[in-house]
TIKOLKE-827728 format. One record per atom (N, C-alpha, C): z, y, x. Coordinates in steps of 0.02 Angstrom, whole numbers, plus 50000, padded with zeros to 5 digits. Atoms other than C-alpha are relative to their C-alpha. Layout:
<nodes>
ZYX...
</nodes>
This chain:
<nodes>
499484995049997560945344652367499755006649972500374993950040560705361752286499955002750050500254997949953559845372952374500245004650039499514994649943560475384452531499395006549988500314992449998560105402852520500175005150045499604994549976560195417152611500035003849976499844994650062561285429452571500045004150067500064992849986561535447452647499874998550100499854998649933561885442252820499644991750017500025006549979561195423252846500434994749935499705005450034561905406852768500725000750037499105002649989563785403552748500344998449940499745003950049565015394152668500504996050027499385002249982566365383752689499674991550043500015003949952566125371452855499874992049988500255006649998565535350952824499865000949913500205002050058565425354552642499245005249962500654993750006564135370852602499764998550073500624997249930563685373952785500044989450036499975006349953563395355052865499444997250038500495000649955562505349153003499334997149969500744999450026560985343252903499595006949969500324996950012560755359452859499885005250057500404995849933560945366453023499414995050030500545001349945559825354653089498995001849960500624997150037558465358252963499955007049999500044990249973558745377552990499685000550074500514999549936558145374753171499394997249997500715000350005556725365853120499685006449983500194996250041556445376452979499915008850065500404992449967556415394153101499464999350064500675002149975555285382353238499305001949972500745000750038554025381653106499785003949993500354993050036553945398653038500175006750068499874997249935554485405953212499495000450040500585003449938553375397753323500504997250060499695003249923553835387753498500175004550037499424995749955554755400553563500704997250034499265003649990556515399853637500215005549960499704996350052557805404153522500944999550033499414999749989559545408053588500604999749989499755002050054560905400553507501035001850034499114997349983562855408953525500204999249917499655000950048564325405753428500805003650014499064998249980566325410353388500274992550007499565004449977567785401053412500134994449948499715004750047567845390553246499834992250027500125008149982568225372453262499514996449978500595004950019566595366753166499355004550035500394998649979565655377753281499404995150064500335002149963565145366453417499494994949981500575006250019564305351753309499405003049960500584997150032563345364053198499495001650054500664996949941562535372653359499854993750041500575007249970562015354753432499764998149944500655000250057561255353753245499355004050003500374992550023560635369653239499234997450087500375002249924559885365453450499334992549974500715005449982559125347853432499545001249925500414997450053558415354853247499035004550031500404992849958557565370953365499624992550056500565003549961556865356553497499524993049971500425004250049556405343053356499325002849982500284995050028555345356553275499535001150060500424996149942554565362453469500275006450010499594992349999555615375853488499875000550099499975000949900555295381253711500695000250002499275001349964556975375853770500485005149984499354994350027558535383053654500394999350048499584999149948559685389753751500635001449980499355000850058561505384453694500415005350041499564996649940562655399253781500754999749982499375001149970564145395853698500375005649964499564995850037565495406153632499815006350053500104993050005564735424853637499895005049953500114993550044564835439753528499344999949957500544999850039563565440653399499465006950060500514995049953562875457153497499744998650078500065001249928562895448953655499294994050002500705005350036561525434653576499425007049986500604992950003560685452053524499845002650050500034997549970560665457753671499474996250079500515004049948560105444253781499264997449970500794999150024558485441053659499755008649992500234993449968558255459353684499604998650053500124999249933558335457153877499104994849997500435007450004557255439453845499315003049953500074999650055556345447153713499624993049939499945005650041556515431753601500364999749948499524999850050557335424753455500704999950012499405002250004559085419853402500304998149958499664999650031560325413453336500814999349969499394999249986562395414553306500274998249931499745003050050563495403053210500595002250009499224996950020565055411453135499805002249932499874998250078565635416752966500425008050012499624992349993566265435653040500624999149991499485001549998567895438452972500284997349952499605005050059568085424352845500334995150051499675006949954569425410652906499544997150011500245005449950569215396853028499484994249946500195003850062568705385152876499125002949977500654998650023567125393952828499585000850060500584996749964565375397952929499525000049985500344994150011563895405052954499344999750071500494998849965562205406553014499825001950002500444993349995561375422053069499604998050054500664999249942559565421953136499805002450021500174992249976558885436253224499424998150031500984999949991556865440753243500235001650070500124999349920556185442953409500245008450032499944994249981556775455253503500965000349979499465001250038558805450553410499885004949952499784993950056558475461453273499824994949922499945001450081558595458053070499404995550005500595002450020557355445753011499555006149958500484996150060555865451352901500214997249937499865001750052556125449152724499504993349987500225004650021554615439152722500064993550055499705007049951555095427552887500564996649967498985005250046556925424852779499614997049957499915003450076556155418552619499384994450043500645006549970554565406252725500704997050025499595004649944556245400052835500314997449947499375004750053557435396852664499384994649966500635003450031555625388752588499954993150025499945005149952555615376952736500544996450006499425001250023557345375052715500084993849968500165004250069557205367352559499594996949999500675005450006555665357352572500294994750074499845004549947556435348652768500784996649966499555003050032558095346152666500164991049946500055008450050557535331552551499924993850015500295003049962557165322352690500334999850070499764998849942558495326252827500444993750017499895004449980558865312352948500265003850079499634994849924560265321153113500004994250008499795005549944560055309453261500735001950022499275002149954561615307253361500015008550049499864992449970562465323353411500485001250044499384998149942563455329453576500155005650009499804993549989564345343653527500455003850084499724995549907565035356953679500784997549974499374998950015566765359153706500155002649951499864995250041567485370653583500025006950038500254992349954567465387553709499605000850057500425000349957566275381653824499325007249987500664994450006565095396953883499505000450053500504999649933563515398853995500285007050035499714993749948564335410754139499605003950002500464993950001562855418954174499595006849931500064996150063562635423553987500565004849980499514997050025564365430553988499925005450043500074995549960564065439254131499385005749989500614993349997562485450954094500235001549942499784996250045563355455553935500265003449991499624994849985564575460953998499775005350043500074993749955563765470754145499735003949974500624994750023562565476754001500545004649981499574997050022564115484453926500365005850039499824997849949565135490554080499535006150026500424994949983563465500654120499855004949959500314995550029563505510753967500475006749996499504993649992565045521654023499894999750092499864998849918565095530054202500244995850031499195003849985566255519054329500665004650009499644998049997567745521154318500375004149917499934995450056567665530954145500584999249961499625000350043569095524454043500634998750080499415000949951570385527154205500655003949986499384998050040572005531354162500334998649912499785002750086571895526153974500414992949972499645005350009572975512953899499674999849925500405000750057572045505253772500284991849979499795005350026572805490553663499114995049959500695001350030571155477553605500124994449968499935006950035571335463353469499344996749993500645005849991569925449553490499884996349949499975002750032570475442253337500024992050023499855008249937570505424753446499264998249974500824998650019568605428853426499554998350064500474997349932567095429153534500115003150032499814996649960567645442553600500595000350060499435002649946569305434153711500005000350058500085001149940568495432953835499475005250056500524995549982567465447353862500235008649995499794993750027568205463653765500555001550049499564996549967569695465853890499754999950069500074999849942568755461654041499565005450004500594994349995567495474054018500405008149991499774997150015568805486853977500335002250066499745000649947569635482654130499845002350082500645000349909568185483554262500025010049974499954991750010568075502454161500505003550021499294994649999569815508354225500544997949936499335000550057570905504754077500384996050018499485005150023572535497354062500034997649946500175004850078572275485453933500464993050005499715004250051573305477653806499754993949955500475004650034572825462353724500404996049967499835003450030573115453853582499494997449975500365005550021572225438553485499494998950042500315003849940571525431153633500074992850035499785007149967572065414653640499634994449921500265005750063570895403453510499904993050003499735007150019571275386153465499484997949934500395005150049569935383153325500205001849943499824999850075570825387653168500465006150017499844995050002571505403253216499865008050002500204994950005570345415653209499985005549954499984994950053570305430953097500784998749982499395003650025572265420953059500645007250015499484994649977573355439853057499855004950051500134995549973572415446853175499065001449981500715001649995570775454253211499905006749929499954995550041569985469053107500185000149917499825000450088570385463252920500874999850017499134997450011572355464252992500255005050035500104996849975572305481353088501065001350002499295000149987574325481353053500304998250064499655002949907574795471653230499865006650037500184994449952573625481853294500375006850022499724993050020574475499953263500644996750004499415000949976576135491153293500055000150085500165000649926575645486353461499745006250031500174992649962574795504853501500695001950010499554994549989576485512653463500354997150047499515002849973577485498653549500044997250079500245002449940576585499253706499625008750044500094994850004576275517853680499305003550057500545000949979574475516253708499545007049969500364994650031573075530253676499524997349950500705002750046571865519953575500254990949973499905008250024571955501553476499205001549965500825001150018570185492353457500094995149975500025009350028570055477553329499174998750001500575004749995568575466653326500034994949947500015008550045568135451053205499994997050048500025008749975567825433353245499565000350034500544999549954566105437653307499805007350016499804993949959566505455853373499275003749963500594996750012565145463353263500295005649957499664996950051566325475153169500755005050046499484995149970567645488353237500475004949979499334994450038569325497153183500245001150075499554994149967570165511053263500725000949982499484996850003571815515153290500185004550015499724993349946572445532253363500724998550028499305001749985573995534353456500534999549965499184998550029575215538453327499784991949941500235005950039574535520953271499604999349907500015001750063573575526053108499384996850014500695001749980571585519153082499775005549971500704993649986570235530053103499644998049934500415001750060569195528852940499294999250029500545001049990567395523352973499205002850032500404991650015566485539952920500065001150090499684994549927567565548353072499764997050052500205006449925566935534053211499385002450002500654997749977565035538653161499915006650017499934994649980565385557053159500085000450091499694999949931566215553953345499224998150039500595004149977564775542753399499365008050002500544995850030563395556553307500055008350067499884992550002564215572953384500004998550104499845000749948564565562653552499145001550030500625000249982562645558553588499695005649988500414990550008561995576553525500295002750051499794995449947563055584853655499674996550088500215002649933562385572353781499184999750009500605000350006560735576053720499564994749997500405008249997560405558253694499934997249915500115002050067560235557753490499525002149995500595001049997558455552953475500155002349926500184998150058557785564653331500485002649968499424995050021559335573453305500324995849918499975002550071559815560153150500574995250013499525005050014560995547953090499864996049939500055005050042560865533552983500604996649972499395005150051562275527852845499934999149943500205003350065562355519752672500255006849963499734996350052562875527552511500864999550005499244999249989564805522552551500195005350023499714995949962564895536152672500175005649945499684993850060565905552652597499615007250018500414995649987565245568952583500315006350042500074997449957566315576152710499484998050091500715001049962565065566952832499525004250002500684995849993563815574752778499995007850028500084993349988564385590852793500225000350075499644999149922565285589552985499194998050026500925000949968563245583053035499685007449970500234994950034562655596952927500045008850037499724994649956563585609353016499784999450073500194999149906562935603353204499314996149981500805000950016561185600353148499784995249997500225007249989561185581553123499794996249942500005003250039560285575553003500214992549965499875006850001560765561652893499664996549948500435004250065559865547952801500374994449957499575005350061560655537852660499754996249982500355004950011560185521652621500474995549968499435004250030560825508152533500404994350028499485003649931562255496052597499904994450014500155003049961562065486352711499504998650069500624999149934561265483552887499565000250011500684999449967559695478952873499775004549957500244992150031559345495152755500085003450078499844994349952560135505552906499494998050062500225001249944559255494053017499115003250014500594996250034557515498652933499705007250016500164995650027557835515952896500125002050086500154997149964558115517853091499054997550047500705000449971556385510353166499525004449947500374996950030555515519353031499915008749999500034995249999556045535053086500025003150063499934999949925556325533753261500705003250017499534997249992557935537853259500684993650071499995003049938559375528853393500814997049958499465000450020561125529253288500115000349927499905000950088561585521553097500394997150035499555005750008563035512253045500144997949930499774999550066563995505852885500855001049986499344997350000565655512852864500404998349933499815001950072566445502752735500945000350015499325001449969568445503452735500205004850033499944996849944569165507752880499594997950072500555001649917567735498952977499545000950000500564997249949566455503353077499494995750015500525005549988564795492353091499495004050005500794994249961563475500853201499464995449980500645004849998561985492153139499425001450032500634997449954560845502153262500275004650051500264992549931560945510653443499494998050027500475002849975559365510353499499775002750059500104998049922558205512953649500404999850042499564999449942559055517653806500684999849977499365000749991560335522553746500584995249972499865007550008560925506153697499464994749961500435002650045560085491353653499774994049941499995000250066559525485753504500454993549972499715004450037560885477153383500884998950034499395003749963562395479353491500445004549972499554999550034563835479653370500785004550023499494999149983565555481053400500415001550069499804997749933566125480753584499515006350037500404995749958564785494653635500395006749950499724993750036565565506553494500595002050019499314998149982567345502753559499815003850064499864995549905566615507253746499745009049975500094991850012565915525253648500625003549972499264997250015567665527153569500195002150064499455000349944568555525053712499685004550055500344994649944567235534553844499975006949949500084994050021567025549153720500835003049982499234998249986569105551953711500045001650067499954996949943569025551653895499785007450010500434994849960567695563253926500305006049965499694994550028568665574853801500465001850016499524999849949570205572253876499985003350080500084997149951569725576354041499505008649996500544993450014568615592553974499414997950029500795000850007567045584854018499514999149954500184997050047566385587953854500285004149958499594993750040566725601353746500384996049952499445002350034568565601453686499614999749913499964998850078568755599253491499264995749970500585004050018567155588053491500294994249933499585005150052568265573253391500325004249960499784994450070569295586053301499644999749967500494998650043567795592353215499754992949971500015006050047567215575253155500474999849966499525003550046568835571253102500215003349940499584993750042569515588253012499184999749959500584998950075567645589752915499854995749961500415005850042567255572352891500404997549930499784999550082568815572452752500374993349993499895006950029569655556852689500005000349918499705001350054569685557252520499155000049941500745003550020568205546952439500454999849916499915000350052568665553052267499634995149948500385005650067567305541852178500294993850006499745006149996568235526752259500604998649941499445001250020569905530552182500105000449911499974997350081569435539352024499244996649955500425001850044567835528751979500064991050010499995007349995567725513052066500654994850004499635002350020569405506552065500394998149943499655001150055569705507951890499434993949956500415005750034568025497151850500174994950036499865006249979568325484151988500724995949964499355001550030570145483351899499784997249947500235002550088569535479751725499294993750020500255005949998568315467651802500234994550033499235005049976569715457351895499974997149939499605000050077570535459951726499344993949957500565002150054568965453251618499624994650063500445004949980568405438351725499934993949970500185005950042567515424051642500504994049976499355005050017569045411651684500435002349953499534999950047570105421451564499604997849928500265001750068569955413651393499585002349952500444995750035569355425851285499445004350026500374997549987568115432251378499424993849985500415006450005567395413451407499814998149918500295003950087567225411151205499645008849998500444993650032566305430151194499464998549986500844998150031564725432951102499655000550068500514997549939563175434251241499985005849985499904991549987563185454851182500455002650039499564994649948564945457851268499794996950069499915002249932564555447151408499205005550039500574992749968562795459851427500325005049993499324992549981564045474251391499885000850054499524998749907564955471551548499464999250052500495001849964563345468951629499605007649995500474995149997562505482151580500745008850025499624994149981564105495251607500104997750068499745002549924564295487251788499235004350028500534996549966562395493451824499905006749994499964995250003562715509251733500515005050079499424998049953564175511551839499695002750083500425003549957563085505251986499435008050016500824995949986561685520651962500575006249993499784995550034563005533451898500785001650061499484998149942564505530952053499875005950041500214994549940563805542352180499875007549952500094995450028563425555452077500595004749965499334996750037565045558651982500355001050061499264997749955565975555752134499825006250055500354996549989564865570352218500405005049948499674992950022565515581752080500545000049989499324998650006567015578252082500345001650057499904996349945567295582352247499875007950018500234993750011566345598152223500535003449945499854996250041567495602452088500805002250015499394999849970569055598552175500195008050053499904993849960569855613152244500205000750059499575002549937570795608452404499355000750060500424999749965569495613552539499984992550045499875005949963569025599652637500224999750074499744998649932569625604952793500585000050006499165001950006571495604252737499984994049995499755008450013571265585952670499414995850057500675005449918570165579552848500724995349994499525007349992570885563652907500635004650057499595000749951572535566152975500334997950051499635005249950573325559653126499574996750031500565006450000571675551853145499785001950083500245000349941571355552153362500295007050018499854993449995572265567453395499935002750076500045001849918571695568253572499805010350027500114994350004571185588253545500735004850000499384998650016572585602153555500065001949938499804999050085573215607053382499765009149996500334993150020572395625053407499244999350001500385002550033570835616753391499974999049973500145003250070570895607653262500505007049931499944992750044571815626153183499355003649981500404996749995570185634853237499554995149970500715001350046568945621753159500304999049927500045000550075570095622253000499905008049972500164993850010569765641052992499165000650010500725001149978567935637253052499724998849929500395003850062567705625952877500305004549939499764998250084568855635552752499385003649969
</nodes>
C-alpha cells in the first residue's frame, strides 16, 4: 500500500480505505516501539468507524508491550490531553476534527498529552512503514459506538468545572452546539453544574452525523438559536471539541483575534499571564497586536499552526497562544496552573463565558472585552486584497483544467514559484496596507461582536484609540 504520512495534525483520511485498521493496528505498535511500554490513552469522537480503529489502534499498543492502553471511549480530544497530563503519559485520539463522518484521523500526543517531537513523528511514520508490509489484525471487538469510561468523563469534567468559581456562569443563558461530537455529553453538563441555563444543540450522534450542519464549520444554527432563545452567548465546538466559535447576543461570531485578545486581557487583569505574553501565528491582524500593545502584552508570531504556538510557548515560558484562523479560535496552549496543558476548546468556552460574567457583574474592570474587540479591528486587508485574489486564480488554474494539464514545465514553475513569492511577500503588503488605510482602526473594530459593555465604553475606548 503506499505509504501513510503524517500530516499537520496526525494521520487522516477517508475511513476503511486511507485510514484502516491495519494501519491503526501498526500505529500502536509502531508508537510502542519508539514510545516505550508505557500506557497510552486512547479517546475518540462519535464517527461510526471509530470504535474498530481504536480496538486496532489498542491491541496494536498491547501487541507491541504497550502497559495496559486504556480505551476511554468517546472524549474530547483535550480531555485525552488532559488525563495524560494528570497520568503523565501518552496518548492517543481517533477523529478527523471537523471533516464528515466518512473521514478520520489519528492524533498521538507525547507524554505529558502534548505535540509529538518532530523527531518521535518521523521514527513512529518509519516504523509505520517498515510494520506495514507485514501487517496481520487478529480478531477485533470493537466498543459500542458511544461507549465511555465514567470515571474518565468524570475528572474532565470536574477538571473543567474547577477552572471558573462555583456558581460563575449563574444567571447566563448560553446556547452550546456539540456538533453531535465528543463533546454531547460533556459541554452542557459542565456548563450546567456552572449556573447556566443552557441551550443545546447537536447533541444527539448517530455515527454519520457529526460535523452534518452543525458544529463550528456551520456557526449559522448556532446564531439562529442565540437570537431565538435570546441567549447571551452561542459556543460551537467540532467533532472532537478542539476548536471554538463565538456567537454574541445579537447572534453575530466573534472573530478569532477578539477571543485571544479576551482570553490575553482576561488573565493579565487576574494577574495570571505568565510572562505577560501571548502566542499567535502570522494569520492574526494587526489590530491584535496593537489592543496587547496598548496593555503591555507582548506578542510572539509564529508560523501557523499549533505545534509552532505550541513550541514557541515552552520555550518562553509563557501560559496563553492560540491560532485564530476564520472565525475560530484554537487555543493550542494554556499552561501551568492556570490550565493544563493542551486543553482546547471547552476550557476557552468556560473563559468566554466566565470572563462576560465577571464583566457583567463588575467584577472585573468594565470595558475589559470592549477594548479587545474595538482595537483588535476586523478587517484583515491582506486577506481580501491579496490572498483572495491568488487563491481565486489558483481555483481558476488547477491542473484538472485542460490547458493548464498540456503546459510547458516553466508555467507550471511559474505558478509555483509566484505562490511562494506570494507566500514570503503576504504579510508584509498586507501590513502596509493597513497602515496606509485611513479609517482609524477603532471605527472599523469588530462590531456587534459580545456587546456585554455599555456603549459609553466602548465611545471612551474609541476616543482612547483615535
Amino acid at each position: 500500500m503506499a505509504p501513510v504520512r503524517f500530516g499537520t495534525d496526525g494521520i487522516r483520511g477517508r475511513a476503511g480505505s486511507d485510514l484502516t485498521t491495519e494501519v491503526a493496528y501498526c500505529l500502536g505498535m509502531a508508537v510502542a516501539e519508539v514510545l516505550g511500554p508505557r500506557r497510552c490513552i486512547v479517546g475518540r469522537d462519535t464517527r461510526e468507524s471509530g470504535p474498530l480503529l481504536s480496538a486496532a489502534l489498542v491491541a496494536g499498543l498491547g501487541e507491541a508491550g504497550a502497559d495496559d492502553p486504556y480505551d476511554v471511549g468517546v472524549l474530547p480530544t483535550p480531555g485525552v490531553a488532559h488525563l495524560c497530563a494528570a497520568q503523565g503519559t501518552i496518548g492517543a485520539v481517533i477523529s478527523a476534527s471537523h471533516n464528515p463522518f466518512f473521514d478520520n484521523g489519528i492524533k498521538v500526543l507525547g507524554p505529558g498529552g502534548t505535540k509529538l517531537r518532530d523527531d518521535d513523528e518521523a521514527a513512529i511514520e518509519a516504523a509505520l512503514a517498515r510494520l506495514l508490509d507485514h501487517a496481520i489484525v487478529p480478531s477485533l471487538q470493537p466498543p459500542a459506538l458511544l461507549d465511555s469510561a465514567p470515571s474518565a468523563v468524570a475528572e474532565y469534567s470536574d477538571h473543567l468545572v474547577a477552572i471558573l468559581p462555583p456558581d460563575a456562569l449563574a444567571g447566563m443563558s448560553i446556547v452550546v452546539d456539540c456538533a453531535n461530537g465528543a463533546a454531547s455529553a460533556v459541554a452542557p453538563e459542565v456548563l450546567r453544574r456552572l449556573g447556566a441555563t443552557v441551550h443545546v444543540i447537536g447533541d444527539q450522534p448517530d455515527g454519520q452525523n457529526i460535523n452534518d450542519g452543525v458544529g463550528s464549520t456551520h456557526p449559522e444554527r448556532l446564531a439562529a438559536e442565540v437570537l431565538r432563545h435570546g441567549a447571551q452567548l452561542g459556543l460551537a465546538l467540532d467533532g472532537d471539541a478542539d476548536r471554538l466559535i463565538a456567537v454574541d447576543e445579537d447572534g453575530d461570531i466573534v472573530d478569532g483575534d477578539a477571543l485571544l485578545c479576551l482570553f490575553a486581557l482576561d488573565a493579565k487583569r487576574a494577574g495570571r499571564l505568565a510572562g505577560d505574553g501571548l502566542v499567535v501565528t502570522v494569520m492574526s491582524n494587526l489590530g491584535l497586536h496593537r489592543a496587547m500593545a496598548a496593555a503591555g502584552i507582548e506578542v510572539v508570531t509564529v508560523a501557523v499552526g499549533d505545534r509552532h504556538v505550541a513550541s514557541a510557548l515552552d520555550e518562553r515560558g509563557l501560559i496563553l497562544g492560540g491560532v485564530a484562523i476564520l472565525a475560530a479560535c484554537q487555543v493550542g496552549g494554556l499552561r501551568d496552573d492556570f490550565l493544563r496543558p493542551f486543553v482546547w476548546g471547552p476550557p476557552a468556552a468556560m473563559i468566554v463565558a466566565g470572563a462576560l460574567k465577571l464583566e457583567a457583574d463588575g467584577r472585573i474592570g468594565t470595558g475589559a472585552l470592549a477594548r479587545a474587540l474595538t482595537a483588535q479591528g476586523d478587517a484583515s486587508y491582506s486577506l481580501y486584497l491579496v490572498q483572495a485574489p491568488v487563491i481565486a486564480a489558483l481555483a481558476w488554474l488547477t491542473p484538472a483544467w485542460p490547458p493548464l494539464a498540456r503546459a510547458p514545465a516553466a508555467v507550471i514553475v511559474a505558478l509555483i514559484a509566484g505562490w511562494l513569492a506570494y507566500g514570503l511577500l503576504e504579510r508584509p503588503i498586507g501590513l502596509a496596507l493597513r497602515r496606509l488605510h485611513s479609517l482609524p482602526d477603532a471605527q472599523r473594530g469588530v462590531r456587534g461582536g459580545l456587546r456585554t459593555a455599555e456603549q459609553e465604553t466602548l465611545a471612551a475606548v474609541d476616543t482612547d484609540l483615535a
